[in-house]
C-alpha positions in Angstrom: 26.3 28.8 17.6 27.6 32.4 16.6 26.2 34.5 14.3 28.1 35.9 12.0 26.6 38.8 9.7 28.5 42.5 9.9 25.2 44.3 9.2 23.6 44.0 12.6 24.5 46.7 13.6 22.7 49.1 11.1 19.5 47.4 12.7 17.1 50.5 13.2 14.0 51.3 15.3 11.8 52.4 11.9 8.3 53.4 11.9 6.3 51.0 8.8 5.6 53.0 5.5 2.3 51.0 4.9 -0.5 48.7 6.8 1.0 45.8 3.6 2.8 45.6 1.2 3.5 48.8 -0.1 3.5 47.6 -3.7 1.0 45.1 -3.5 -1.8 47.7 -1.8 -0.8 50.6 -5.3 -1.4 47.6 -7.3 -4.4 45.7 -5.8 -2.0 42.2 -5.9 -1.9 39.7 -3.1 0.7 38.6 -0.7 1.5 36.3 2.0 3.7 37.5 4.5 4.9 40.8 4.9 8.6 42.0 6.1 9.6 45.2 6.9 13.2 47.0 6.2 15.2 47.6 9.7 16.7 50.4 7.6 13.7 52.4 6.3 11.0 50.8 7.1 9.6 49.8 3.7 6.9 47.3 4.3 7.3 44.7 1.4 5.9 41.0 0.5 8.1 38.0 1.2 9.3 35.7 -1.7 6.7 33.3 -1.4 4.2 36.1 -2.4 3.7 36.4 -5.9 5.8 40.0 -6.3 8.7 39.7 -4.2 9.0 43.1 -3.1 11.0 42.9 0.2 13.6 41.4 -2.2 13.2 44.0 -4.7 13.3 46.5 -2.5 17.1 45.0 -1.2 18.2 44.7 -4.6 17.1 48.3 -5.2 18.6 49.7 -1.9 21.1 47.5 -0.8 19.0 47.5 2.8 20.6 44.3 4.3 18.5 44.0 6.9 14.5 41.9 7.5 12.0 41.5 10.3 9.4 39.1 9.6 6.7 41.7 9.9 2.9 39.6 9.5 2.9 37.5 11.5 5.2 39.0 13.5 7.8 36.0 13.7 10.7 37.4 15.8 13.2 36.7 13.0 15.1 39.1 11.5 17.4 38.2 7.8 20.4 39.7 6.5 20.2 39.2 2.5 23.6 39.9 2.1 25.0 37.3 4.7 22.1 35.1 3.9 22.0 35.1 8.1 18.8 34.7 10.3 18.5 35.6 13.6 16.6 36.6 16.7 14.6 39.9 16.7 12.3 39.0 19.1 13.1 41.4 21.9 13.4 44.3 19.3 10.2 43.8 17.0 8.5 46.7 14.9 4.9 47.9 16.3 2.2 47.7 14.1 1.0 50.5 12.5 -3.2 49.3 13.3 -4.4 45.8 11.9 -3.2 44.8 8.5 -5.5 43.7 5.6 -5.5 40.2 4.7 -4.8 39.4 0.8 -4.3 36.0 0.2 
């Protein structure tokens, strides 16, 4: 199956802005998962997590693209296609070892 999403090519190498969620850690919130912007970098907390920043952060940026940063998954998601695919040969290093708040 093909996949169709016209961002994938704005896919970036990007160094992570934080060890968590960015958000989360200023405000001393939980999370669950993290994901990390392929455009920026922005490490945010996915929409299961109480604060849904990795969405707010799209919304705010218009940063199409996701890696499913802790655990690292190997998926990637483009919120403006609504597409996932594989980002498994392409991940984002880890900054050191990420706290655990949840």
């Amino acid at each position: 199956m093909a996949i169709f999403c016209k961002h994938l090519a704005q896919i970036r190498d990007v160094l992570p802005s934080a060890l968590g969620c960015e958000e989360c850690l200023k405000l001393g919130d939980p999370w669950l998962h993290l994901r990390v912007c392929r455009s920026c970098g922005h490490v945010g907390c996915c929409d299961q997590s109480p604060n849904r920043h990795a969405t707010k952060h799209f919304r705010a940026t218009k940063h199409p693209i996701i890696e499913a940063y802790d655990p690292p998954e190997g998926w990637g998601w483009c919120y403006v296609d609504e597409v996932l695919f594989d980002l498994s040969e392409r991940p984002t290093p880890h900054l050191g070892p990420i706290p655990r708040y949840y």
